[in-house]
LUMFIKOL-344777 format. One record per residue (C-alpha): x, y, z. Coordinates in steps of 0.1 Angstrom, whole numbers, plus 5000, padded with zeros to 4 digits. Example, Ala and Ser with C-alpha at 12.3 -4.5 7.8 and 13.67 -1.06 7.14 Angstrom:
512349555078513749895071
//
This chain:
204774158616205573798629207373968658205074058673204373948707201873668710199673808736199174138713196473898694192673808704190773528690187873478669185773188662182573068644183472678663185072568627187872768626189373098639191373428634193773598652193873988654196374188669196074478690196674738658193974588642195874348615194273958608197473758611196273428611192973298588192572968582189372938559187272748561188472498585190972468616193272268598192672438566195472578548196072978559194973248537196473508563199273368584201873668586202173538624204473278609206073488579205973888573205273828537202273548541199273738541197073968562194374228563194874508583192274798593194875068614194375408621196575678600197575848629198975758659196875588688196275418719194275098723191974898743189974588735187674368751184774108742181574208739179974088768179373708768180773648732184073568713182873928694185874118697185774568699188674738696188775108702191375398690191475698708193575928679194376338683191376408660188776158672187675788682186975468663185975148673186174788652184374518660185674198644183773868642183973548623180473508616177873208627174673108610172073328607169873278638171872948651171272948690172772778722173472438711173672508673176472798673178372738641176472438627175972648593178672858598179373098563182873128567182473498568184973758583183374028594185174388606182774698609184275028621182775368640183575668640182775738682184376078683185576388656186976248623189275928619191475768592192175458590194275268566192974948548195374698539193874348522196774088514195873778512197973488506196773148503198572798513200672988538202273268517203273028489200073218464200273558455196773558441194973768415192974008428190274218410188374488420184074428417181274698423181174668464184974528468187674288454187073908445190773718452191173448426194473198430194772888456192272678460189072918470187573238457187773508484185173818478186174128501183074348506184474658508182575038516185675258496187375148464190875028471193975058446194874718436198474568431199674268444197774408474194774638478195074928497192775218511191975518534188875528549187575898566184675858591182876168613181576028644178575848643179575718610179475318599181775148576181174768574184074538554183474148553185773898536183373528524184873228509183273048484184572718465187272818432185272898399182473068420181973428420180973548456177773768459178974028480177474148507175774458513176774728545172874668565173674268553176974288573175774468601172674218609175473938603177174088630174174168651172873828645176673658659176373838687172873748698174273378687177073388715174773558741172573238742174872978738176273178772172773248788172272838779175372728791177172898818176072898855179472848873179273118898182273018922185773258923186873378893183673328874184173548845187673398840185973068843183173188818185173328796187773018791184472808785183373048754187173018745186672598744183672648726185472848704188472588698185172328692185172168659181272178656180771948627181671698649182171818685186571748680188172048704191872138688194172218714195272538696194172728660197772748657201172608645204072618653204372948678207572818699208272698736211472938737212573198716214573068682213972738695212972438673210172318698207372398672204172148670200972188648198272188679195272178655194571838661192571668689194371438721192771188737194971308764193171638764189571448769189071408808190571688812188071888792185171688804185771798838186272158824183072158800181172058831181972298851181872598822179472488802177172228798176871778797175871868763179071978752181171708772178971448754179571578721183171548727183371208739181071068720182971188694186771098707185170748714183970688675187470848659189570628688187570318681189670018668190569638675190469588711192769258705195669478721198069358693198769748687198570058707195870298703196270598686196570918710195471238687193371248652192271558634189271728636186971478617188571158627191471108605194270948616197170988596199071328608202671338591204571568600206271788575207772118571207472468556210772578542209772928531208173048564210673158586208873158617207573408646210673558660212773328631211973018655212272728628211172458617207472548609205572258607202472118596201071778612202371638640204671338644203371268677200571078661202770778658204070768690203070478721201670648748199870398772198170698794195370718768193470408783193370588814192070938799189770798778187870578806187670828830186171028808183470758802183170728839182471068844179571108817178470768826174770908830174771048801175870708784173270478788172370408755176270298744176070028717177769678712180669788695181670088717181269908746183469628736185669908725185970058763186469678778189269628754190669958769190769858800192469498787194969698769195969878803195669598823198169388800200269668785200869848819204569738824205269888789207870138782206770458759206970828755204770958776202471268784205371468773205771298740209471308741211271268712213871018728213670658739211070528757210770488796208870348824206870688831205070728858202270928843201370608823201270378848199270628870196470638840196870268834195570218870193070508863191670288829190969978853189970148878187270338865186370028841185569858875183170148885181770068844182169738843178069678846177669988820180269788800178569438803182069368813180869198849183268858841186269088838185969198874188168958891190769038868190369378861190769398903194169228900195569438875194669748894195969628932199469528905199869878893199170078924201769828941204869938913203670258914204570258952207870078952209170218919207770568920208770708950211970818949213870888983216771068969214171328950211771318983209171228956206971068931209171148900208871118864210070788855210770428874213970448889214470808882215271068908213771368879211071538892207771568870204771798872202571538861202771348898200671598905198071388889197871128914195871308942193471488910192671138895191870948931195170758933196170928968194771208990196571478982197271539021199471209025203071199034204671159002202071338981202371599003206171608999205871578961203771908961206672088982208871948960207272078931206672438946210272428955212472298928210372288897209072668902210472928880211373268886207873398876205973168903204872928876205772598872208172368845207072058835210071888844213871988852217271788842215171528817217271458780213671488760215371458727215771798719218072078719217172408740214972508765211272548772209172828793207172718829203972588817200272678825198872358831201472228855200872548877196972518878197572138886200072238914196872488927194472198921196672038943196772248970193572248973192971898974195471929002193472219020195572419016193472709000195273009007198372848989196072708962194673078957197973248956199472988933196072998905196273408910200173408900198873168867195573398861197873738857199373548824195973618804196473908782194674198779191174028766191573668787193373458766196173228777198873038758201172698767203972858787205473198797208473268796210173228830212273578828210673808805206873688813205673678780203673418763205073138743203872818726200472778703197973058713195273028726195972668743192572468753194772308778195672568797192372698802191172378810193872418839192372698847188772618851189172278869191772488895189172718898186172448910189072238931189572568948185972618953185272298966187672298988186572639006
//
């Protein structure tokens, strides 16, 4: 049902899209074959718009977990009569490895179920419905399954037991223990018939997936500070929000799961930031590999890439393969998870000025700068003009990290990442061939950091606050100290990071973004992930480690039940809210995690 709590569900991936299952066994959200495809299953948003559930007859209790060093999920049912495990997968290409995980991905489903113990039941209940709910397809039932014709793809369903077919097609499976039923759901373009797959072709898809995962892990992962399998595990989960085709991360495989309850604070997160991109450097170093990081940048740098004249802002998010028109629009016949309307699909963020971008995007070139020895002409001309923009847009208003959806303002976060652009263009500037822009470059920097100090410091607040002349306090001046603007052990950073712990802390220990701010919209929002592992990163930089632990320990207990975190929680109730799983919060966590050990 869309009801149902967001941290019920687990996530699957084959790195070009994903699947959400929840903990009774149902596929809620499908979109085939692509992130930003349109959803064949999305009853998270809608009860009538599509799923494909595998659920015991009987009642049950229910744990889960990931096979060990994968995004394979196994979730077992312990019944009155017996035990059953299913073990979910969205399939990669047969014998991909480490770096090439989901190159050739099949778009392939893939649920196999085991009888452990005595003699199960489980009910089988297929309903798919394409372009989110709006196609009730045909379906027809095949030797070996059901073939779904109606939207734009042909879905084939390989199916062990012949289902009755009406609008849905439903089944009961019976299974004595050490019995195997394998099901596996394959797209294939419209007018094509699938060939579907046989039970020992699904299980060495399966097998195959898993051995897949194992060595992009065995490859990648080598963090071995605190918390390392949280800090593993979100690195498989950024993997699994990687685009692979072209190495874009989406900050969720979701839309539109709300900030609060009913509330209309519902964004499509299946696009890429440039915001998100130091951020994730510094997390895909730490958790996985350069590799990775490089793939990311080089491609954030190619889809970002534009006029460096500065006669228009660059743009701060593009989908997946580059594009860069997002328009926002709505669904009118999806109500919503928990009725929380609008749902929407693009986002109208992408047309928003938001001059931190400069800043984000150079320090991630500083901090793969040995990787980028071999930049060409154009894209470093394209960096330089970065660093121009910065350097001459600086004392621009705009919307900020926040994108709020009122009038512009002189946000501090921006100016802090306009000083971060030059800054780190200096370190570049040879890299850059951009030696003649040093003198100037200089200037601008030692001209931010000055306004920065006069008009972002706020005495009455006790604090760096959001905004110039603004006495609201901001998570994001937590920032400063993590970019190299200030140590973090200074007077009035100090004082910001009491502030924040103080007056910007929730009920639940985490942290709000900001408090008393009109953002342009009605309602209320949860405490946020990200701000509370910055506010640990923090400490940290401080040295103040045993507040640093305590603080990323209160954030950590937010996973659910198989690691995943989303944007917020909700500050009373303590459950998740917002686009599930969210890259940034586990990049929170993971950079928290290495401050943390650094520091100790």
């Amino acid at each position: 049902m869309s009801d149902r709590p967001i941290g019920d569900y687990a996530l699957l991936s084959d790195c070009q899209t994903a699947a959400l299952v929840s903990r009774d066994g149902s596929v809620d959200w499908l979109c085939m074959p692509h992130f930003d495809s349109r959803a064949t299953f999305a009853r998270l948003l809608g009860p009538e718009a599509g799923h494909w559930s595998i659920t015991p007859a009987s009642p049950y209790d229910t744990q889960r977990r990931y096979l060990d060093r994968t995004l394979v999920l196994r979730t077992d049912f312990r019944m009155q009569s017996g035990a059953v495990s299913v073990t979910d997968a969205l399939a990669s290409g047969l014998n991909e490895r480490g770096h090439d995980l989901g190159v050739d991905a099949p778009h392939l489903l893939l649920r196999v179920v085991e009888c452990t113990e005595g003699r199960v039941d489980l009910d089988v209940e297929f309903a798919p419905r394409p372009e989110y709910g709006l196609v009730k397809p045909l379906l027809i039932p095949t030797q070996g399954g059901v073939w779904c014709h109606g939207g734009p793809d042909t879905l084939g369903l390989c199916s062990p037991v012949p289902l009755e077919i009406s609008a849905t097609a439903r089944g009961r499976i019976g299974l004595h223990a050490g019995e195997t039923a394998a099901f596996a759901l394959q797209q294939v373009p419209a007018g094509t018939s699938p060939v579907l797959l046989s039970q020992d072709a699904i299980l060495a898809q399966l097998e195959d997936t898993v051995r897949g995962w194992r060595s992009w892990s065995e490859l990648h992962q080598s963090y071995e500070g605190p918390w390392a399998d949280l800090v593993q595990h979100s690195g498989r989960v950024l993997q699994g929000l990687t685009f692979q085709p072209t190495g874009a991360i989406v900050a969720a495989p979701t839309t539109s799961l709300p900030e609060a309850v009913g509330g209309v604070r519902n964004w499509d997160y299946r696009f890429a930031w440039v915001r998100d991109a130091s951020f994730t450097l510094d997390a895909l170093w730490v958790a996985a590999c350069p590799d990775e990081a490089e793939a990311f940048f080089q491609w954030m740098a190619h889809a970002a890439a534009s006029d460096p004249s500065q006669e228009s802002s660059m743009q701060i998010m593009f989908g997946i393969r580059g594009e860069r028109d997002l328009t926002e629009r709505v669904l009118p016949h999806l109500p919503g998870w928990r009725n929380s309307s609008p749902v929407r699909l693009g986002n109208g963020a992408w047309e928003q000025k938001q001059l931190d971008v400069y800043g984000e995007l150079l320090s991630a070139a500083h901090r793969l700068r040995d990787y980028l020895s071999g930049l060409d002409a154009p894209t470093k001309a394209f960096l330089a003009g970065c660093a121009d923009s910065a350097a001459l847009r600086w004392r621009e208003p705009d919307q900020g990290i926040w994108e709020v959806r009122s009038g512009p303002q002189h946000f501090l976060y921006s100016k802090l990442m306009c000083w971060v652009a030059v800054d780190r263009a200096l370190k570049l500037a040879d890299d850059l061939d951009a030696s003649d822009r040093v003198q100037e470059w200089t200037a601008a920097r030692d001209e931010i950091r000055a306004a920065i100090e006069e008009n972002g410091w706020n005495e009455e607040a006790g604090a760096y606050t959001q905004a110039f002349g603004s006495a609201v306090l901001d998570a994001s001046a937590l920032m400063m100290p993590i970019v190299g603007f200030i140590p973090a052990d200074a007077p009035r950073m100090r004082a910001t990071i009491d502030a924040v712990r103080a007056r910007l802390t929730g009920g639940n220990g985490l942290v709000y973004r900001y408090a008393g701010a009109d953002d342009g919209l009605p309602g209320e929002e949860g405490t946020f992930l990200l701000c509370t592992f910055w506010l640990a990163q923090a400490l940290a930089l401080a040295g103040d480690t045993d507040a640093a632990r305590e603080v990323f320990e209160r954030a950590a207990r937010c996973v659910n039940d198989v690691g995943l975190l989303s944007e917020e929680v909700d500050s009373v109730g303590g459950h998740l809210l917002g686009n599930f799983p969210q890259a940034f919060s586990h990049i929170g966590l993971i950079n928290a995690a290495w401050a943390i050990h650094q520091a100790t």
